[in-house]
MIVEX-756978 format. One record per residue: y, z, x of N, C-alpha, C, CB in turn; residue in one letter. Coordinates in steps of 0.001 Angstrom, whole numbers, plus 500000, padded with zeros to 6 digits. Atoms other than C-alpha are relative to their C-alpha. Glycine has a CB too. Example, Ala and Ser with C-alpha at 12.3 -4.5 7.8 and 13.67 -1.06 7.14 Angstrom:
<titis>
498810500000500890495500507800512300501200500000500900500027501246499008A/498810499940499180498940507140513670501090500730499230500462498585500414S/
</titis>
This chain:
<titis>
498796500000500821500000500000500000501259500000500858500003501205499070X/498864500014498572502194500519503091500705499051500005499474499921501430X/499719501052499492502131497572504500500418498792498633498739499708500969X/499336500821501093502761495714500990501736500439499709499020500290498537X/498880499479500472505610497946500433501068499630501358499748501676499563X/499663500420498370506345497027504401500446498524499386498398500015501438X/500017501643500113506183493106503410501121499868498915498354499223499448X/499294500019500831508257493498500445501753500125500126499394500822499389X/498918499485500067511099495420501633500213499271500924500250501277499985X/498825500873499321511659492801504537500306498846499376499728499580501358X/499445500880501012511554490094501878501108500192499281499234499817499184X/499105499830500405514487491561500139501121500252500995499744500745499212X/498835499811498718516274492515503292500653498752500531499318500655501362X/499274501871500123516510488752503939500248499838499132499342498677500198X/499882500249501013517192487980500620501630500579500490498914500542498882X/498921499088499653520513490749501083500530499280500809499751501310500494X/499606500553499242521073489187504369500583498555500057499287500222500544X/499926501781500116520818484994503111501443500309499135498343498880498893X/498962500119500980523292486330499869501476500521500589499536500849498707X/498426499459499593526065488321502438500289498411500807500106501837501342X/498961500806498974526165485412504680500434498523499167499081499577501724X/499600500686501436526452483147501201501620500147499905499189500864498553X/498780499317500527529032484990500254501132500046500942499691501382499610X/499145499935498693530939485325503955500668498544499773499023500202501616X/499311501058499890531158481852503772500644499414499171499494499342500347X/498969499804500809532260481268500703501745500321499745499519500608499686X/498555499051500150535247483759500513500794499187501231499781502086500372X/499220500445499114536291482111504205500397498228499935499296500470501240X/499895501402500208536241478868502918501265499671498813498446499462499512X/498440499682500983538699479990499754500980500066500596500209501248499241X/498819499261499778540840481926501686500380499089501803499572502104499941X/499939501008498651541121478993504887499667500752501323501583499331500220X/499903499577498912539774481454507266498982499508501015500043501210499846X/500454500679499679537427479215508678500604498970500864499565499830499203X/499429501023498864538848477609512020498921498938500341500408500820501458X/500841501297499444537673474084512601500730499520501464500078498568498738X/499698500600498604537905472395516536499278498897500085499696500858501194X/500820500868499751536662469613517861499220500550501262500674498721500117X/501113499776498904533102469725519421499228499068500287499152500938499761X/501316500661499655529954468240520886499505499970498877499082500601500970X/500942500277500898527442467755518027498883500589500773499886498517499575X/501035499848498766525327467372521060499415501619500279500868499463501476X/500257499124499754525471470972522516499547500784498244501109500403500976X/500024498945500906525415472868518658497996499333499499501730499910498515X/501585500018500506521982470702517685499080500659501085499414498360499744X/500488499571498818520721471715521224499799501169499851500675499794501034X/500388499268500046521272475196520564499021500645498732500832500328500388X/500899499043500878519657475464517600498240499386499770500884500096498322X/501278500141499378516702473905518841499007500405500877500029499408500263X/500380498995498916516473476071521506499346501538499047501668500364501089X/499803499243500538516629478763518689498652499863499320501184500003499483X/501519500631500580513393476959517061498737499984500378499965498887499916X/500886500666499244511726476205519341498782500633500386500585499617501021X/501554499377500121509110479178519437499308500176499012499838501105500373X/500839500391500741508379478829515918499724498767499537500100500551499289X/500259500898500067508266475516516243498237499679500724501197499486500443X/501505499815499825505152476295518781498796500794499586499922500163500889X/501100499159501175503667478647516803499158499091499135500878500948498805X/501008500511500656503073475971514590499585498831500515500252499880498785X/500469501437499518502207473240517087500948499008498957498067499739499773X/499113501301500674505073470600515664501150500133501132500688500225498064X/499082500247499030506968468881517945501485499727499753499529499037500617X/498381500537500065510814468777518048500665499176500657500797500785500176X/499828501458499041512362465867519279501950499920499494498569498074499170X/498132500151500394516394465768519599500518498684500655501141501458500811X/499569501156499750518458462695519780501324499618499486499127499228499625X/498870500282500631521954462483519861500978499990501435500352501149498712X/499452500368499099524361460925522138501024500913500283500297498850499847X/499392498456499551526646463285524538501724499664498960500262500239502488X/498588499795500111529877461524523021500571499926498219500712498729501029X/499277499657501261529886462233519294500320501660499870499042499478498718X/499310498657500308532188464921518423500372500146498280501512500060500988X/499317500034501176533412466587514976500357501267500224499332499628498699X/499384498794501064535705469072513369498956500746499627500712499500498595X/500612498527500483533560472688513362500380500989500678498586500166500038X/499894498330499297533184476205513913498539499976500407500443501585498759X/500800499948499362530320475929516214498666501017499262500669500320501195X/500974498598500897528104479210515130499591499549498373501234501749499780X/500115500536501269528242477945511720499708498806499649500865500149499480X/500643501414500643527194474501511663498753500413500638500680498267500471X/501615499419499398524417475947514239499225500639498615500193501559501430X/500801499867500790523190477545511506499625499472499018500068500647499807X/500475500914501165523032475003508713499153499616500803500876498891499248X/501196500869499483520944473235511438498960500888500520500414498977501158X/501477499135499606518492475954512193499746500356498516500128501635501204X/500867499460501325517929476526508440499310498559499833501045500638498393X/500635500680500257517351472791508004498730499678501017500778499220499688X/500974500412498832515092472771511354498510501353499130500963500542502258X/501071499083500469513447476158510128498989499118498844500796501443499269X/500705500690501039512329474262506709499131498858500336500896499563499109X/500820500885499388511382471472508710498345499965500200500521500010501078X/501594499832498963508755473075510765499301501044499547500148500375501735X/500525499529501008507919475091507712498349499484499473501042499740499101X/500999501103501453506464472326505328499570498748501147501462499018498102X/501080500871499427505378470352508192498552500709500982500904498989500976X/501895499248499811501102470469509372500065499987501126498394499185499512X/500483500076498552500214471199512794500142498651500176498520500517500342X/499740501343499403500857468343515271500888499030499339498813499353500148X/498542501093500594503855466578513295500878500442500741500673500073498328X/498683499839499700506825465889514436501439500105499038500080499046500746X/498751499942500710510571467268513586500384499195500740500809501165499796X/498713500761499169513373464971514525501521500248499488499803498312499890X/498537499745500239516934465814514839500829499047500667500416501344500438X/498703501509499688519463463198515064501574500774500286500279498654498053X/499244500087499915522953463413515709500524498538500057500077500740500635X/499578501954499278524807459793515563501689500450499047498431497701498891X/498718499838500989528487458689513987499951498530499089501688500179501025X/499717500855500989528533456287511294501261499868499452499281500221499128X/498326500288500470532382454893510818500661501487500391500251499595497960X/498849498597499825534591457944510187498728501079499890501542500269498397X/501150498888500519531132460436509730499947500216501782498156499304498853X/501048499727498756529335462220512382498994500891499179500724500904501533X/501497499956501472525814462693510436499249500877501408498767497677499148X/501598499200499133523033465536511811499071499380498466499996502687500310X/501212500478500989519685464000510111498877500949500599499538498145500098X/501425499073499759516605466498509962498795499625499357500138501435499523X/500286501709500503514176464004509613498058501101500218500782497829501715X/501443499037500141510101466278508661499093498659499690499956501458498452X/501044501069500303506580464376508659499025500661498795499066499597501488X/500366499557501677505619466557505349499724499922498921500296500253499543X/500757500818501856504364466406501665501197499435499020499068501568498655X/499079500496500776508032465301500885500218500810498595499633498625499821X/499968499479500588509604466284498125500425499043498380500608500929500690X/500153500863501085509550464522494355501318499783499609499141500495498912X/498635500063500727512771463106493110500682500629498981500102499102499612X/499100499529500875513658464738490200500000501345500328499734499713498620X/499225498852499686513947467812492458501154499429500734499221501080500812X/498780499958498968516742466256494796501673500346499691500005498612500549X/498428499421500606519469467390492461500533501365500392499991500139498373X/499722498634500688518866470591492287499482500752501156499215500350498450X/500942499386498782517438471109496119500977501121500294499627498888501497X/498484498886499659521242472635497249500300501109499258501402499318499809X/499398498871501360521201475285494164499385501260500795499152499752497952X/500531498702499500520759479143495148498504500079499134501186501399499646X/501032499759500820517213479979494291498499499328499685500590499973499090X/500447500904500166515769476841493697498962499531501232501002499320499665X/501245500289499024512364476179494836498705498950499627499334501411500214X/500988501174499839510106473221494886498630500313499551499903499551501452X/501114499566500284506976475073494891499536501204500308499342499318500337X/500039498621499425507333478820494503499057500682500362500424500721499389X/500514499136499126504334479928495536499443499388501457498965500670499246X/500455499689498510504185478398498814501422500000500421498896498829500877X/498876499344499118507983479154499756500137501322500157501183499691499602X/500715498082499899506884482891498725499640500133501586498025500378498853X/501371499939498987504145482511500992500695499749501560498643498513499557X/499902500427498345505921480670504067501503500892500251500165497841500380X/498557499147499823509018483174503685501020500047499508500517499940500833X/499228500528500685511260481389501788500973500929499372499348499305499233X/499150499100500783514528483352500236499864499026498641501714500303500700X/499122500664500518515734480285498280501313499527500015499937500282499431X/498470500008499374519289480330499547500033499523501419500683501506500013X/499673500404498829518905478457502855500403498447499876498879500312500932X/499684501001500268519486475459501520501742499867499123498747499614499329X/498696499841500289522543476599499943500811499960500599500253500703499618X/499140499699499225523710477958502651500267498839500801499678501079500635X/499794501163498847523807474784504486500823498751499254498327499372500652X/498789500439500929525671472936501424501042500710500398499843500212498490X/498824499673499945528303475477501611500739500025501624499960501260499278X/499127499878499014528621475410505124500526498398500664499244500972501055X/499505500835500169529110471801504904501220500040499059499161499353499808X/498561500176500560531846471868502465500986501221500417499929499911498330X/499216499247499321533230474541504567500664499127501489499088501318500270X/499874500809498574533641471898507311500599498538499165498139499771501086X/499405501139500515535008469302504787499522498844499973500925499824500439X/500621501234499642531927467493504754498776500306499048499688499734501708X/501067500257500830528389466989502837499000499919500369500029499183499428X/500939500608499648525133466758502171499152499649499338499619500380500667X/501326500856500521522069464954501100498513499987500312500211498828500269X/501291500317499741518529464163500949499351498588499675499345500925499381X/501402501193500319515772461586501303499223500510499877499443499003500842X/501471499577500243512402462065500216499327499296499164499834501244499543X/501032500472500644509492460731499338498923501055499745499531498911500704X/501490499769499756505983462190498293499360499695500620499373499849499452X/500986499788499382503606462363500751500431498816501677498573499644498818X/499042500864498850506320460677503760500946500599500316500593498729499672X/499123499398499162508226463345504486501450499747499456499781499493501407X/498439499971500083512047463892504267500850500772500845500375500408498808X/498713500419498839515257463559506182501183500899498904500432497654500288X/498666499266500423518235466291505342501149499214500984499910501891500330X/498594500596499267521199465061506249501956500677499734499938498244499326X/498915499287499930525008466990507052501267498981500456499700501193500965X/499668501021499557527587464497507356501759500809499909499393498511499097X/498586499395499778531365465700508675500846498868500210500124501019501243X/498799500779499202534695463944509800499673500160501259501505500506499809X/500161500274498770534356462550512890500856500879500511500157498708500370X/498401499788498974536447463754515703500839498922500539499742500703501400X/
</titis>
């Protein structure tokens, strides 16, 4: 009973933890306290690959980064890092032993696009509306199961439109899918 009551109470502790830093960003995004600079792309996917990268071998799936040294955009470093370690986390979630993640960086016109590109069971279209919503889960008992709050996907919407920028999905069933964060260039 312990150890259930053990398992439980760090499930809500993240939960607490996904909804303050919800909420942080939020309120700093109202109230303009959210300083944007121009950066690398380069170095922020880097670190949060670095950040991955042991439960990435845990589950045997390879990460593969690819993004040239000279696209830059408008962020607050720490904070786009983490939209891209939630979309890397999910990645190397829902993908099987021996797949590969791929993380892009590139600039398309006025964009500079991170793509988080999984070899996974994909996900069915008439969820892609409703992927960005707090809560919202695909298939709750294996995001239960693999840790899942529900709010990491939020959090990576809002910290895109905290950066004055967006995001999206591709997906197919049983081909995997590509998140994608797309900012003002620098």
């Amino acid at each position: 009973f312990l150890n259930i009551i053990g398992r439980q109470a760090d499930r809500l502790n993240t939960i607490i933890e996904d909804l303050l830093s919800l909420s942080r960003i939020e309120k700093e995004t109202e109230s303009g306290g959210i300083v944007l600079s121009v950066g690398k792309l380069e170095k922020v996917l880097q670190a949060a690959v670095n950040d991955c990268s042991a439960r990435a071998a845990e589950r045997n799936v390879q990460v593969v980064l690819d993004c040239p040294s000279d696209v830059s955009a408008r962020m607050k470093a720490d904070l786009l890092e983490q939209a891209v370690i939630n979309l890397l986390d999910n990645a190397i979630k829902y993908s099987e032993p021996g797949k590969q993640v791929s993380v892009r960086g590139y600039r398309e016109e006025h964009l500079a696009t991170i793509a988080v590109e999984d070899q996974g069971s994909g996900i069915a279209e008439e969820h892609h509306t409703r992927l960005f919503e707090r809560f919202y889960r695909v298939d709750k008992a294996r995001s239960r199961k693999l840790g899942g709050t529900g709010l990491g996907l939020a959090i990576v919407k809002h910290i895109a439109l905290a950066h004055r920028g967006q995001v999206a999905v591709e997906s197919q069933v049983g081909k995997g899918s590509t998140f994608f964060i797309r900012l003002p260039a620098a």
